[in-house]
C-alpha positions in Angstrom: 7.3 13.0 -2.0 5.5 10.9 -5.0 2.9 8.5 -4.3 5.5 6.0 -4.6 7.7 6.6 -1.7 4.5 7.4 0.4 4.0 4.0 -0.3 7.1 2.7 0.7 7.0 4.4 3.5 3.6 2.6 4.6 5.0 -0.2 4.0 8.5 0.2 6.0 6.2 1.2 8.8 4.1 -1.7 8.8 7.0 -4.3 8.6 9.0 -2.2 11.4 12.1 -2.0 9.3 13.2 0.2 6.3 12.1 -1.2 2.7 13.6 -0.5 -0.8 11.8 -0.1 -3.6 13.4 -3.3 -5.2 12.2 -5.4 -2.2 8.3 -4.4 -2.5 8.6 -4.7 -6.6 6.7 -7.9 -8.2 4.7 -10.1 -6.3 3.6 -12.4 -2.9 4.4 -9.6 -0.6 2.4 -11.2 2.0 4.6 -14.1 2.0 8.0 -12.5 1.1 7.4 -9.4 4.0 5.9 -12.1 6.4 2.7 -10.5 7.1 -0.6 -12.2 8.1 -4.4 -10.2 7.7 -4.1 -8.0 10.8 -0.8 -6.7 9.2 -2.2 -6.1 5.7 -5.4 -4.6 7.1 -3.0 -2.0 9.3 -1.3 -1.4 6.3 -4.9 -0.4 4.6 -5.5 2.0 7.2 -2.1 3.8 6.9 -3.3 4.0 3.3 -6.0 5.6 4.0 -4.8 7.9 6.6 -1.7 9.1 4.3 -3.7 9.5 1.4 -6.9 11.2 2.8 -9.6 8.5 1.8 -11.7 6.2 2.5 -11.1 1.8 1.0 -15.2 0.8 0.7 -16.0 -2.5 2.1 -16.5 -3.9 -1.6 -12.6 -2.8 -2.4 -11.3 -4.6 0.8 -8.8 -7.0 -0.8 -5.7 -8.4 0.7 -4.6 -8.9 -3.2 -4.6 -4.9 -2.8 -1.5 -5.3 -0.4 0.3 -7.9 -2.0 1.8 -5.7 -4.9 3.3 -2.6 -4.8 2.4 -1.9 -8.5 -1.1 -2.6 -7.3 -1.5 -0.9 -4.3 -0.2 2.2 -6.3 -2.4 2.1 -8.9 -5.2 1.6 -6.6 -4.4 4.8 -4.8 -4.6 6.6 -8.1 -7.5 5.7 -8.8 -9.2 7.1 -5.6 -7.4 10.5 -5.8 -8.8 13.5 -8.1 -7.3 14.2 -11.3 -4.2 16.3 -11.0 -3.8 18.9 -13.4 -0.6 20.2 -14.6 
């Protein structure tokens, strides 16, 4: 399963409903998936549980939650380098 779908699958969990890519791509998902801070900082912990680390105080954001594209390349940032 990519990091992606992971992802998605975060997401679908938090909102209590299955999610397609095409409705968590772009902007204001906040305010498009209806969720308020306790919901986005949920969704950080799933994050962090699926993935295997740990979002430092400094990098708590809810901008962080409110893009898909974001979120993912915030994940990718935390993991090691794969090699091929």
């Amino acid at each position: 399963m990519s990091d992606t779908d992971r992802l998605i699958k975060v997401f679908s969990t938090t909102v209590g409903r299955e999610l397609s890519r095409e409705e968590l791509t772009g902007g204001n998902l906040i305010s498009s998936l209806g969720l308020n801070s306790i919901d986005a900082l949920q969704l950080l912990i799933q994050v962090e549980t699926e993935f295997g680390f740990n979002i430092e105080d400094e990098e708590l954001s809810i901008d962080l939650v409110d893009s898909l594209e974001r979120l993912e390349t915030f994940v990718a940032s935390k993991q090691p380098a794969r090699t091929a």
